[in-house]
N, C-alpha and C positions, 0 to 999 in steps of 0.2 A: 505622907506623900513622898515621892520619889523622881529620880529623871527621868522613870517611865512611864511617871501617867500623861494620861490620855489629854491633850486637849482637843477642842473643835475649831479646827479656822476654817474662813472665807477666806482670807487672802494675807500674807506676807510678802512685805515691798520695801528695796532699802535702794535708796535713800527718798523720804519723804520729807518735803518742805513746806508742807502746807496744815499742818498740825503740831504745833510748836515750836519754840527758836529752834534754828541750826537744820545741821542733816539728821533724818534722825531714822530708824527704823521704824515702820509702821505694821502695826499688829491687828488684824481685824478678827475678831472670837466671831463663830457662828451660832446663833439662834438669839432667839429676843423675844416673850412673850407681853411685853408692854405696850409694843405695837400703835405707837405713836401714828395717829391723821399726819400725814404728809411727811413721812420719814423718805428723806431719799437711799434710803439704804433697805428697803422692801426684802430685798434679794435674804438679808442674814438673819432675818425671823425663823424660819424653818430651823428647829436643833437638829434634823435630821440631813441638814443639808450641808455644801462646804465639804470636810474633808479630816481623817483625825488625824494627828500628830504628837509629838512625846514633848515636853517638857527639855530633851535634853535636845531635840533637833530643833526647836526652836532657839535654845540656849545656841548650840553651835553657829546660828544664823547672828546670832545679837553679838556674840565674840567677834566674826568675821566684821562686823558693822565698828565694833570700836577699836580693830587692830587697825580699821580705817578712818578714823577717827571720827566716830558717831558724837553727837551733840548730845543724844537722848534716844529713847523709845516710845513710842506711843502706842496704846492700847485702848482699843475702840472695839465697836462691834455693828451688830449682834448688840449683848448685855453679857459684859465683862463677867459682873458678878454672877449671873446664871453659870457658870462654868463650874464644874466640882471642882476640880484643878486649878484655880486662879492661885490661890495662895502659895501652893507647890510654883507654879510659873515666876507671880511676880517677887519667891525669895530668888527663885536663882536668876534672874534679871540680876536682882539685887546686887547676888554677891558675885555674880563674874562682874557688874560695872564698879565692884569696890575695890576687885582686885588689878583688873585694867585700865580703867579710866575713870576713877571718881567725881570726877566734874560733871560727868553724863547722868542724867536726869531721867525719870520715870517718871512720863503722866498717865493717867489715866482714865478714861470716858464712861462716865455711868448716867445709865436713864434714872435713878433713885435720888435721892436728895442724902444731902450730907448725913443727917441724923437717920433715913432708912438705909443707909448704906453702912452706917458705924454698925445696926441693930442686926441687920442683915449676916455683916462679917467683919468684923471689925480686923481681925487679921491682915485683908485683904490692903485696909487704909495704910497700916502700919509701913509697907515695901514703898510704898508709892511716894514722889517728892510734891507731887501735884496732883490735886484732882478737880473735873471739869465735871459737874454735879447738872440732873434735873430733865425730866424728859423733858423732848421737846413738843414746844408750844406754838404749831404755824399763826396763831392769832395773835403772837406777842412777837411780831418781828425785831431784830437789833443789827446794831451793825459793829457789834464788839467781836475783837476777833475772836476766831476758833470756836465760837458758840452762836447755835442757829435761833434762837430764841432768847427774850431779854431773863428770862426768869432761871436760865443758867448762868451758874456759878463757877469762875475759877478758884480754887481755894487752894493755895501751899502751902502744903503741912510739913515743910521739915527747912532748916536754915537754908540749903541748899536751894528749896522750891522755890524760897522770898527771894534766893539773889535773883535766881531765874526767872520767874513770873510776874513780881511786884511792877515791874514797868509796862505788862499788858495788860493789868487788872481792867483800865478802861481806855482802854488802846482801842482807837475805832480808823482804820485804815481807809484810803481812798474806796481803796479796792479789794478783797477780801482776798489772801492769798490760795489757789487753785492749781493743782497739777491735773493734767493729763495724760491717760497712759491707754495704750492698745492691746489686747490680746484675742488675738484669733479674728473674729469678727466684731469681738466685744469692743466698744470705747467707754474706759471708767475713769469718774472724776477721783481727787482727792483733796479734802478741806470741807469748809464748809460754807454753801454759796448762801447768797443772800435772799430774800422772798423775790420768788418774780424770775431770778437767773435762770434753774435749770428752765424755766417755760423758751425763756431771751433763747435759751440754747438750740433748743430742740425748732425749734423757729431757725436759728440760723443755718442749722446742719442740712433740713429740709431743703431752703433755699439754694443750698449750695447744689443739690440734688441727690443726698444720701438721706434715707430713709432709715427711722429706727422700727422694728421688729418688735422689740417691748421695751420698756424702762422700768427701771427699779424703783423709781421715785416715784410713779403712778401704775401700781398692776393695772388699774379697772381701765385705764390706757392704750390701746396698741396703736402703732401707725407702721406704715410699711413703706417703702421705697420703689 
């Protein structure tokens, strides 16, 4: 692999606060054939969807984040590991945050469970200081952070991951941390809400008198304004 393979995003956003300590960069891969019941993220199943990108423009994107002093990056989807390119990606993550800012941390979000993800690619685990394991389960609500269901797992796999991680292992917050951001017509969340929230939402935006068109968290869904 090289800095010109190809990957597939849905979206890159810096600075992100609501999937991991710190400011971090947020990395969303496009497509997902696991297709989790009640995924709010609907939109990043299509592989054909989203938009392609190199490996090295994304790299130029994570430089700019820790000349800024990024905390970390996150990587979510879609389905990370569906990516041919993940490995290519998360070495040079890797090695620009070793050579600019070591402390900066790399998590990473997979629908598979630790042992189908080692089975899977085991490369992939090797880059990574953290990984956040397990589709999601909408019957198994939790209120632990960063994870939408109790049957995910955060798991740090490198000395760096335990400084950074070991203290939210079961860290369960008032309030679940959530950004907010805008584009075009679109309003997209960031984090992950608890059972019941996005409904609270879509109920409050209604009331305000702004209507949604569709939602990603329920295709079979539409309302309009």
């Amino acid at each position: 692999m090289t800095p010109a393979t190809v990957i597939r995003l849905e979206r890159l956003h810096y600075p992100v606060t609501a999937l991991g300590p710190g400011r971090r960069l947020g990395l969303w891969v496009q497509g997902c054939s696991l297709a989790c019941p009640g995924c709010m993220s609907q939109h990043t199943w299509d592989p054909s969807g989203g938009r392609e990108t190199t490996v090295a423009a994304v790299g130029d994107a994570w430089r700019e984040a820790l000349d800024d002093g990024a905390d970390g990056v996150t990587i979510s989807g879609g389905e990370p590991l569906q990516q041919a390119g993940i490995v290519s990606l998360l070495a040079a993550l890797a090695e620009a945050r070793d050579r600019a800012r070591p402390e900066a941390d790399i998590l990473l979000y997979t629908g598979y469970t630790t042992r189908e993800a080692e089975l899977r690619d085991p490369a992939a685990l090797a880059f990574a200081d953290a990984v956040i394991t397990g589709r999601y389960a909408r019957a198994r609500p939790t209120r632990l952070i960063w994870r939408g269901s109790a049957n995910q797992r955060l798991v740090p796999l490198t000395a760096l991951g335990r400084r950074r991680y070991e203290p939210y292992l079961d860290a369960q917050p008032a309030q679940p941390p959530i950004q907010v951001g805008q584009d075009g017509g679109d309003v997209w969340l960031i984090g992950v809400p608890r059972s019941g929230d996005l409904a609270k939402l879509g109920h409050a935006v209604r009331d305000s008198g702004i209507g949604f068109t569709e939602t990603t968290w329920s295709r079979e869904e539409h309302t309009r304004g």
